[in-house]
BAPARO-19390 format. One record per residue (C-alpha): z, y, x negated. Coordinates in steps of 0.05 Angstrom, whole numbers, padded with zeros to 5 digits, always signed. Example, Ala and Ser with C-alpha at 12.3 -4.5 7.8 and 13.67 -1.06 7.14 Angstrom:
+00156-00090-00246 +00143-00021-00273 
// end
This chain:
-00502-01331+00318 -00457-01379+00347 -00388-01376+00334 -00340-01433+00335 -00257-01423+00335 -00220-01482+00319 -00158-01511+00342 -00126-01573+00298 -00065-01597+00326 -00090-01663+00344 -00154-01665+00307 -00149-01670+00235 -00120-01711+00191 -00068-01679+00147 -00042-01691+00076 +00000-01639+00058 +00049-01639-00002 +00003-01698-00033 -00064-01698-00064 -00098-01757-00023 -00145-01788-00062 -00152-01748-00125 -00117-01796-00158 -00049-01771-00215 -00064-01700-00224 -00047-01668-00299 -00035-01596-00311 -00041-01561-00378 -00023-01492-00397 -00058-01433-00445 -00011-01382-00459 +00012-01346-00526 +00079-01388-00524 +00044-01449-00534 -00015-01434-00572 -00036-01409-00639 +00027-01374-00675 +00065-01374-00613 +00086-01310-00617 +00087-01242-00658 +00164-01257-00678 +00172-01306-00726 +00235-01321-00755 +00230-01380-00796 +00184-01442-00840 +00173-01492-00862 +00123-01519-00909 +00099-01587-00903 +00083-01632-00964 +00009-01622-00957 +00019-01545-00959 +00018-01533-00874 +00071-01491-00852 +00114-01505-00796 +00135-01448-00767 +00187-01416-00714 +00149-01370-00657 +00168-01341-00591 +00143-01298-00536 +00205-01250-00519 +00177-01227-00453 +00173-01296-00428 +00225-01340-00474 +00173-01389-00479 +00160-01409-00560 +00189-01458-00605 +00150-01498-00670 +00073-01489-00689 +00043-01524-00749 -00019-01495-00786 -00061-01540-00808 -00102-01507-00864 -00157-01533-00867 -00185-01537-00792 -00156-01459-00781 -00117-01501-00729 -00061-01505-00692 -00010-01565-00667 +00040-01535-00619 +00109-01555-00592 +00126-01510-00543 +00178-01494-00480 +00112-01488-00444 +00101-01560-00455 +00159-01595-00473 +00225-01592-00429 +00274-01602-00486 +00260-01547-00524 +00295-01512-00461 +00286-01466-00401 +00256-01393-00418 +00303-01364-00369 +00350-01368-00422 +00348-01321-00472 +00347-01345-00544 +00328-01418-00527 +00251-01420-00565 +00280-01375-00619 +00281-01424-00680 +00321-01377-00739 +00333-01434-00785 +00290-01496-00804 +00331-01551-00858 +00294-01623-00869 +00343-01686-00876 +00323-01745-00918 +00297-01783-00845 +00248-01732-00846 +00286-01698-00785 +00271-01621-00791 +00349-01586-00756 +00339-01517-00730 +00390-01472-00717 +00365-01435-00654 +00396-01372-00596 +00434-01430-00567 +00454-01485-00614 +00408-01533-00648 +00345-01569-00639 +00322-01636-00676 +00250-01652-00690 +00209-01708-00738 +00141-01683-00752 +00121-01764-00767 +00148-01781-00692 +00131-01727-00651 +00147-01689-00591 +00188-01748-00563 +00226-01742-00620 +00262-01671-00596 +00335-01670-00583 +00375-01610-00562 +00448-01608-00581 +00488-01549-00540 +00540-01539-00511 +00522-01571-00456 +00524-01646-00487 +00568-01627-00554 +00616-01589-00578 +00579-01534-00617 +00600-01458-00583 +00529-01445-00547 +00519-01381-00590 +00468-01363-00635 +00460-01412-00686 +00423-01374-00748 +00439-01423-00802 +00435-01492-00813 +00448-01532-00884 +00435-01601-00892 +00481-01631-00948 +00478-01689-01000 +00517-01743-00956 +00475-01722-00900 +00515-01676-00850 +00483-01627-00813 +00512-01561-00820 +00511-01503-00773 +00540-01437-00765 +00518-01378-00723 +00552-01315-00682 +00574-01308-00612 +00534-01276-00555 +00547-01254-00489 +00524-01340-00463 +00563-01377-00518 +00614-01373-00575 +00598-01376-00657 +00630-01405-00721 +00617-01470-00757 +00601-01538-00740 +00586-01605-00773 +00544-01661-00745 +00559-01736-00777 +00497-01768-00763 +00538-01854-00767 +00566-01834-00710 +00516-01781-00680 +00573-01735-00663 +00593-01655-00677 +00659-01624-00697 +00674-01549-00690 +00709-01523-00743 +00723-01453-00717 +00703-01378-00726 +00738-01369-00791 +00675-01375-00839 +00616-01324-00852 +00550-01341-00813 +00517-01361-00875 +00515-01419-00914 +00491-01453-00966 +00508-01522-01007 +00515-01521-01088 +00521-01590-01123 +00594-01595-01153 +00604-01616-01230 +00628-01687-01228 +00591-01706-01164 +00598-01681-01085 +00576-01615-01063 +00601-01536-01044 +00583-01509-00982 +00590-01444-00987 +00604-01388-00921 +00597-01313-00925 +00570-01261-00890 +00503-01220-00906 +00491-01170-00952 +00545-01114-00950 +00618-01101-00960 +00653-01127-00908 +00688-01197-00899 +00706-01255-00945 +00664-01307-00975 +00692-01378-00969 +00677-01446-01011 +00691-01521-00979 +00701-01567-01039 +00662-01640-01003 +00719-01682-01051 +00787-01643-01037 +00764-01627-00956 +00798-01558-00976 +00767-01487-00962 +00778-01427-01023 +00766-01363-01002 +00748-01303-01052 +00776-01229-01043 +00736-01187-01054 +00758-01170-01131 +00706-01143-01197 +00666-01204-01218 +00683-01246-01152 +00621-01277-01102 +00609-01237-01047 +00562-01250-00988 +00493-01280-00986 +00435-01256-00977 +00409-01313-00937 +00401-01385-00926 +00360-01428-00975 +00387-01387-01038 +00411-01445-01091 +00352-01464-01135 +00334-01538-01164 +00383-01531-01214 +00442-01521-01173 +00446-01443-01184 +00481-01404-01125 +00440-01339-01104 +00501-01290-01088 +00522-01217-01095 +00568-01212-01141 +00620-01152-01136 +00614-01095-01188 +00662-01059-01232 +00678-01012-01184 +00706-01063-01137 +00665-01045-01078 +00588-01053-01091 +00550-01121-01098 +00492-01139-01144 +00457-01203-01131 +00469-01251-01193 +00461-01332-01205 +00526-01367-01198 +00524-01435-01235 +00566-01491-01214 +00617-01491-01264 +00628-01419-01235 +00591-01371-01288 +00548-01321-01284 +00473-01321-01306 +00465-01247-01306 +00400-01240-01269 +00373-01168-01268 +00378-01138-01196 +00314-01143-01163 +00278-01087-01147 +00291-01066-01072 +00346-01030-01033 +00360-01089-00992 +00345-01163-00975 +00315-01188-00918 +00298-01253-00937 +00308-01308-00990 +00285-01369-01022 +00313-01400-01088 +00258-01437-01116 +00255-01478-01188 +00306-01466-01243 +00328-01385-01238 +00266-01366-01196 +00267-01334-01126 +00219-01304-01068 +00251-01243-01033 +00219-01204-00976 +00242-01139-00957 +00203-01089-00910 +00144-01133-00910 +00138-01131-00987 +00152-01193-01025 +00184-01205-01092 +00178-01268-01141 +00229-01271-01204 +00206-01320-01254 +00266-01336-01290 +00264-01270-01337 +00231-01210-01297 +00203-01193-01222 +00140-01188-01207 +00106-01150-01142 +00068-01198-01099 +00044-01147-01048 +00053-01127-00982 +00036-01182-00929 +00046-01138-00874 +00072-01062-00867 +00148-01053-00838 +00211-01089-00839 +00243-01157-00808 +00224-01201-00857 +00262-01264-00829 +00238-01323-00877 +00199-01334-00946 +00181-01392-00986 +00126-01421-01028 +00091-01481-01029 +00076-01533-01089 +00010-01497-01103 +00043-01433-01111 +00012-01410-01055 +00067-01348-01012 +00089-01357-00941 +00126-01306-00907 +00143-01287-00838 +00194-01242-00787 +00165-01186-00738 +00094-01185-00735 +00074-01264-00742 +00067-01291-00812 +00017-01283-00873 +00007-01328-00937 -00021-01308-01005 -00070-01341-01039 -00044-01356-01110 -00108-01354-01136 -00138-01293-01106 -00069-01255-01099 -00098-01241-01023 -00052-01240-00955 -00078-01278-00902 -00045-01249-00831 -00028-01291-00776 -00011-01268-00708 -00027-01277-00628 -00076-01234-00635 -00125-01279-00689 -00095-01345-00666 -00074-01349-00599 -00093-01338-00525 -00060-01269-00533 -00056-01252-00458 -00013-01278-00402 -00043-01233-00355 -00116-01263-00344 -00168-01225-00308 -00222-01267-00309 -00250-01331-00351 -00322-01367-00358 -00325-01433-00386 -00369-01451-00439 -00411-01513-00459 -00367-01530-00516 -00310-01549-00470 -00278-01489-00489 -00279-01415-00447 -00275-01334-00455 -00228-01306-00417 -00208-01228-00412 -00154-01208-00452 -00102-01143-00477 -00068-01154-00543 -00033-01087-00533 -00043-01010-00534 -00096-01000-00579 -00122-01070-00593 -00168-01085-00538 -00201-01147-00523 -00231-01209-00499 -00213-01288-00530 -00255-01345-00544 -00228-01420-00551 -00272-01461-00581 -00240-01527-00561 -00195-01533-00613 -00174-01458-00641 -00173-01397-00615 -00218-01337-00639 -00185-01263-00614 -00235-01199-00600 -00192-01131-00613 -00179-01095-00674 -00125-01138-00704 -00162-01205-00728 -00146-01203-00800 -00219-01236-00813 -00200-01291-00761 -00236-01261-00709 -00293-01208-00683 -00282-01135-00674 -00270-01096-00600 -00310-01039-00609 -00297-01007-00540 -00251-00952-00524 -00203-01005-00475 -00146-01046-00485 -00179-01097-00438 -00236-01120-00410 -00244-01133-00326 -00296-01188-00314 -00335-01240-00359 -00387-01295-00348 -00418-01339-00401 -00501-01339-00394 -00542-01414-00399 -00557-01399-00474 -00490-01392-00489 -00481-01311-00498 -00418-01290-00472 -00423-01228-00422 -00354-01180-00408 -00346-01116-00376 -00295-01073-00422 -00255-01037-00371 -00284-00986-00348 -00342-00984-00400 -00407-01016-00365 -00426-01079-00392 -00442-01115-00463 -00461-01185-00487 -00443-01222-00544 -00486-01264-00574 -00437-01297-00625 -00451-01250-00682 -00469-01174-00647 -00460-01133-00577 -00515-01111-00542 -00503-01063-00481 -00538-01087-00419 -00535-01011-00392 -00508-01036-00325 -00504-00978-00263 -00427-00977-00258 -00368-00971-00317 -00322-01018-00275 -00360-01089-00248 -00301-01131-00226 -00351-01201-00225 -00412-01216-00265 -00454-01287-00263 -00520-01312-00290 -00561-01340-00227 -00607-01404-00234 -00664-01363-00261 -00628-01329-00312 -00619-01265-00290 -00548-01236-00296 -00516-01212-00229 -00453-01157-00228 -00412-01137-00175 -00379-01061-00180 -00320-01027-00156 -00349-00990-00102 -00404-01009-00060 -00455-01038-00121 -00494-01101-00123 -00549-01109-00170 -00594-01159-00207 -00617-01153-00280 -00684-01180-00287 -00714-01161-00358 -00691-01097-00374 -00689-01067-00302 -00625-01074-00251 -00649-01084-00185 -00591-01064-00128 -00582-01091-00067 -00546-01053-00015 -00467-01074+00001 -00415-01049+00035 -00342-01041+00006 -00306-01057-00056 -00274-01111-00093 -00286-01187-00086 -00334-01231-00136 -00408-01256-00145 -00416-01327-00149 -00482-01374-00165 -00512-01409-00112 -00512-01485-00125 -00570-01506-00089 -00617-01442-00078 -00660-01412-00145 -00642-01347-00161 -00592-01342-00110 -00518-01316-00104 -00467-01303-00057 -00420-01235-00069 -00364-01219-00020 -00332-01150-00016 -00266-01134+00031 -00323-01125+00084 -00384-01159+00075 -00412-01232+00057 -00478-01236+00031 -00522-01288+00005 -00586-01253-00036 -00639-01264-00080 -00657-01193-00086 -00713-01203-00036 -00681-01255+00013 -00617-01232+00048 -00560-01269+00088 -00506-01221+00108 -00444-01216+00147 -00391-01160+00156 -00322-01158+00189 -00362-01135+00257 -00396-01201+00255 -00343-01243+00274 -00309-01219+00343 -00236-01257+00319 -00230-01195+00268 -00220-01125+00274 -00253-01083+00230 -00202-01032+00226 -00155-01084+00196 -00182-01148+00175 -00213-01155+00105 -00246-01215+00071 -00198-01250+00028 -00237-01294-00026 -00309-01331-00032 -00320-01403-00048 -00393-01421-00048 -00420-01499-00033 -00480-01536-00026 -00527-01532+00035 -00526-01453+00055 -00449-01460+00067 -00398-01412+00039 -00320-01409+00050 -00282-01347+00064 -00217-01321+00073 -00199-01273+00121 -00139-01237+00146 -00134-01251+00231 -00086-01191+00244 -00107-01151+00304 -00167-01193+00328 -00124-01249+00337 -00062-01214+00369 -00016-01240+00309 -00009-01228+00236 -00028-01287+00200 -00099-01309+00161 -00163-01351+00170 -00215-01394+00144 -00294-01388+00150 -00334-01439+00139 -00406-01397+00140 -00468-01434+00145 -00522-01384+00126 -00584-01429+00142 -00563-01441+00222 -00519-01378+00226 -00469-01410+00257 -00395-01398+00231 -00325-01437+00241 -00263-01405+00245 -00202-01431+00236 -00127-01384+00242 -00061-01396+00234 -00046-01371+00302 -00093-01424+00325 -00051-01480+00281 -00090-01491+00232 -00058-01554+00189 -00067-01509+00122 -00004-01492+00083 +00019-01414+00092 -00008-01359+00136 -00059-01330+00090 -00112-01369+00052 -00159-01342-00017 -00217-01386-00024 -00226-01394-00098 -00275-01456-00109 -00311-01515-00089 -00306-01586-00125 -00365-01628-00131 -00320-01677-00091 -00325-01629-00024 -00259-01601-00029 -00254-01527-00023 -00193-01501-00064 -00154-01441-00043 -00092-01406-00051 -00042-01396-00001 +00016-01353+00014 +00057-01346+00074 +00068-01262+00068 +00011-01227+00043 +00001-01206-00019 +00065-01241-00042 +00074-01310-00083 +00105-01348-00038 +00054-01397-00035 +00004-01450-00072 -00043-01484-00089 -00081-01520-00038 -00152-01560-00018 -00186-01572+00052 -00242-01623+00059 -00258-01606+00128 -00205-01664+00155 -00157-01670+00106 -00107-01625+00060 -00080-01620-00009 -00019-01586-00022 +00012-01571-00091 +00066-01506-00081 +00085-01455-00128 +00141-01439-00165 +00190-01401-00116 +00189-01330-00129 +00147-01335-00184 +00204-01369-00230 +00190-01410-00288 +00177-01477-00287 +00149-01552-00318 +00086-01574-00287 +00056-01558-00232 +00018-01498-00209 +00057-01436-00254 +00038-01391-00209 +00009-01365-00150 -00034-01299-00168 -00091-01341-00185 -00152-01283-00196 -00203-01335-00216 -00223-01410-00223 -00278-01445-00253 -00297-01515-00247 -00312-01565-00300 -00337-01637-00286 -00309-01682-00334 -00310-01760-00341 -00277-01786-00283 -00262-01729-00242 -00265-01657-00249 -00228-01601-00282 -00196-01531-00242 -00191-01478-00290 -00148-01423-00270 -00127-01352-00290 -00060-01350-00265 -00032-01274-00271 +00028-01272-00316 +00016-01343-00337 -00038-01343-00372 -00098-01407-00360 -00076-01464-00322 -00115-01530-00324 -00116-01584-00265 -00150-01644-00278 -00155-01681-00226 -00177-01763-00222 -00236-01768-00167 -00303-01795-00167 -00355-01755-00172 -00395-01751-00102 -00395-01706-00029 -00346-01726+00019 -00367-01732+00092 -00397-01670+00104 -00339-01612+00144 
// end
């Protein structure tokens, strides 16, 4: 074998921090804050004309949520999202996707009150239609803005509380001259507008359901404020936004005889009472006035209708409390939502339909592995949480969950595991995973069958050429499946992946932390640390695998003792010659970083790695090396949160898709979820390395 060490400076031609010749690069993004439900905490809807909801999701661990639409009748989803869309705001602050309040003007303008101030959005427009008001650009506090009321003359409304980032109290927006006026911390949170006898409106301000504070009135013809003490037969409190009814009845507890406790009652606009009887649960968690004297209320995840004379039970659409929003659409048809996503009930049926990450969304932000399918879709590993288990599909257009929490929107995880390590789709379209630590099972799109593999834990699986299906195991376990018999090749180490060979039949190549081999089963191509005399095998380990056409293979290595310094380096292997290149960062290598994972190769010629310049750490990229030139595009710093780009640099796998024009990098980014680059090239080998 022949080995060749490289030195650059001088010889190559360098593009770093540009992507020469591939064109505009576009990133897109797979994460449960911008897909599906958007998140398991939903505090307010919605409904749309047609009967889709709108509705108000977020992701608490990573502030990253905002608006998701249903559309019924695809089992789809149309998300707006942080993730996506810059206006919405950054998730490093807290509170900024969390959309408490949704109130449609008669532009068609949906206002939500949200943790800090409000957010503007028209469905018919789109996302270029968002507009954040804050205090940043306006004079609203910054605090948490849980209520917002849209009155007859068209001002916006909004009240909220103060947090530990911004101030509460009420504000008005005037919408002629596209300007807010505060109008202090003297009002309760929540409001709520009545139509006044004679023409104009009341908004009314109180606090929630209890005891405490004063419930004020703001007459829209005198400009004056009434407030009501707290005296037998006076209003007292609401119980939530959205409670006057089509015919101008007020929703409102109403204080009792003894002077101290409230019943909720109708309060008409000329100031009577209706005398509604109380409905039938300790508290209220949610409220929606409906036609003439009817009302949805959800409490503890069990919803109530009153029909203008009695209330009727409509069921439980999930089990627990923080209901945070209710409402019906023209059909009849029951939306609700708070902790734990959002359901609907069918009117006709009297059936809850759950929604959540777990049936609707890619549920996972921290990807193992994914395999792309022929639909234009993929599988990727996934953990919906302790005790739901699983794996997710996406079809192209919706997401389809594996773990014990689909609500008939998805496929049972029958495996004792809350996740699943390594997964491969097969040429016929059968989806192989390993479920940690529990051997290895394929799905054929209606049943498992267990493939009775030799280890519990395979950390890569592929399908070859021939269709035999290929795993790598945790420790020292290679082995080929070829009818109903694994066939093992020897190995040395752990860790790594299996990849197909593009060119060879029935060929692969699998790298562990100390061995390279290319293998049929019967042919063998191997190379260990000892092989090269740069590395050391008491310290140098093989760093990633990238396999491309004509025998060659790229690998990553760490250079620490055989180099005298501490940095990385790059094979390029040929396995039909033998021969090898080397190149180091202590040799200047023209690479970004110290240390280099080989991930993939592009049917452009490009090999695509990430970098870092301290090991094991993301301070690094995203980078490609055609053998002359460089590609650069760097991570967010420390691992922060960003727009575009690369989200992060813990990349465990990529897969490559060609598509029309170019080619597609998809990524499992760890604690971001799937990451898409598409990048602009034609298709064809560069000069050959």
């Amino acid at each position: 074998m022949k080995a060749i060490s490289m030195l650059f400076a001088g010889l190559l031609t360098v593009s770093v921090f540009a992507q020469t010749g591939l064109g505009k690069p576009t990133w897109r993004y797979y994460r449960p804050g911008n897909t599906g439900i958007q998140g398991d905490y939903c505090d307010a809807l919605w409904i749309s004309p047609n009967g889709d909801p709108w509705i108000g999701g977020y992701d608490p661990s990573f502030e990253e949520g905002g608006l998701a639409k249903l559309i019924r009748s695809e089992n789809r989803w149309v998300n707006i999202s942080n993730v996506d869309y810059p206006e919405i705001g950054h998730p490093e602050q807290t509170g900024i996707t969390r959309v408490r309040d949704i109130e449609k003007d008669a532009q068609g303008n949906l206002w939500m009150g949200t943790g800090r101030g409000v957010l503007k959005f028209n469905p018919s427009i789109g996302p270029r239609s968002l507009k954040r008001y804050d205090a940043n650009n306006s004079v609203l506090p910054g605090g948490w803005m849980t209520n917002v009321e849209v009155t007859p003359d068209g001002m916006v409304w909004a009240s909220g509380y103060a947090t530990v980032w911004g101030g509460g109290g009420l504000s008005r927006f005037n919408p002629s001259s596209s300007t807010w006026t505060f109008l202090g911390t003297s009002r309760g949170e929540v409001i709520a507008s009545q139509p006044r006898p004679g023409g104009g409106y009341y908004l009314w301000a109180g606090d929630r359901q209890g005891t405490t504070g004063l419930t004020s009135r703001y007459d829209s013809t005198t400009q004056a404020w009434t407030t009501y003490q707290s005296t037998v037969g006076q209003p007292k409190n609401l119980p939530g936004a959205h409670c006057v009814d089509t015919a101008g009845n007020l929703w409102i507890y109403r204080v009792l005889a003894d002077g101290f406790n409230v019943q909720l009652d109708c309060r008409r606009p000329d100031g009577t009472w209706v005398g509604v009887p109380p409905p039938p649960v300790s508290s209220i968690e949610a409220i929606r006035a409906k036609g003439p004297l009817q009302a949805l209320v959800a409490s503890g995840g069990q919803v109530w209708k009153f029909d203008g004379s009695s209330w009727s039970n409509l069921g439980n659409w999930r089990a627990g409390h923080y209901d945070m929003d209710v409402d019906s659409d023209s059909s009849g048809n029951v939306w609700a939502c708070g902790t734990g996503g959002a359901a609907v009930r069918n009117v006709s049926t009297g059936a809850w339909q759950r929604y959540r990450i777990t049936n609707t969304s890619q549920f996972d932000n921290f990807t193992n592995d994914l395999a792309l399918d022929s639909s234009g879709g993929f599988y990727a590993t996934a953990n919906a949480g302790t005790g739901y288990g699983g794996m997710v599909h996406y079809d192209g257009q919706r997401f389809i969950g594996f773990n014990q929490a689909t609500y008939g929107l998805g496929f049972d995880w029958p495996f004792p595991t809350d996740s699943s390590q390594s997964v491969t789709v097969r040429a016929n379209g059968n989806a192989v995973v390993n479920p940690m630590y529990n051997g290895l099972y394929e799905w054929n799109g209606s049943s498992w069958t267990n493939m009775n593999a030799g280890r519990s834990t395979l950390v890569s699986v592929v399908e070859d050429s021939l269709g035999r299906l290929w795993s790598l195991g945790e420790y020292y376990y290679l082995a080929c499946k070829t009818g109903n018999t694994w066939t093992e090749v020897p190995i040395i180490s752990w860790g790594g992946k299996v990849v197909r060979d593009p060119d060879r039949a029935g060929t692969v190549w699998a790298q562990t932390l100390h061995e390279v081999k290319r293998t049929d089963t019967v042919y063998n191509f191997s190379r260990t640390i000892d092989n090269f005399p740069e590395l050391t095998a008491q310290s140098d380990v093989f760093t990633g695998l990238a396999a491309g056409h004509n025998g060659v293979a790229w690998v990553g290595c760490t250079v620490m003792l055989g180099a005298g310094g501490t940095g990385g380096g790059l094979i390029r292997l040929d396995s039909q010659s033998g021969q090898y290149r080397l190149y180091s960062y202590e040799s200047g290598w023209p690479l970004p970083g110290k240390y280099v994972f080989p991930l993939a190769t592009s049917p452009d010629g490009r090999v695509w790695m990430v970098y870092t310049n301290t090991w094991q750490y993301f301070d690094g990229g995203l980078c490609w090396f055609d053998g002359t030139r460089v590609g650069v595009f760097p991570g967010p710093v420390d691992g922060a949160m960003q727009w575009g780009g690369l989200p992060h640099t813990q990349i465990a796998d990529m897969e490559v898709r060609s598509v029309p024009g170019g080619y597609e990098l998809w990524m499992s980014c760890k604690s971001r979820g799937v990451a898409v680059l598409k990048v602009q090239s034609p298709i064809g080998a560069l000069p050959k390395p």
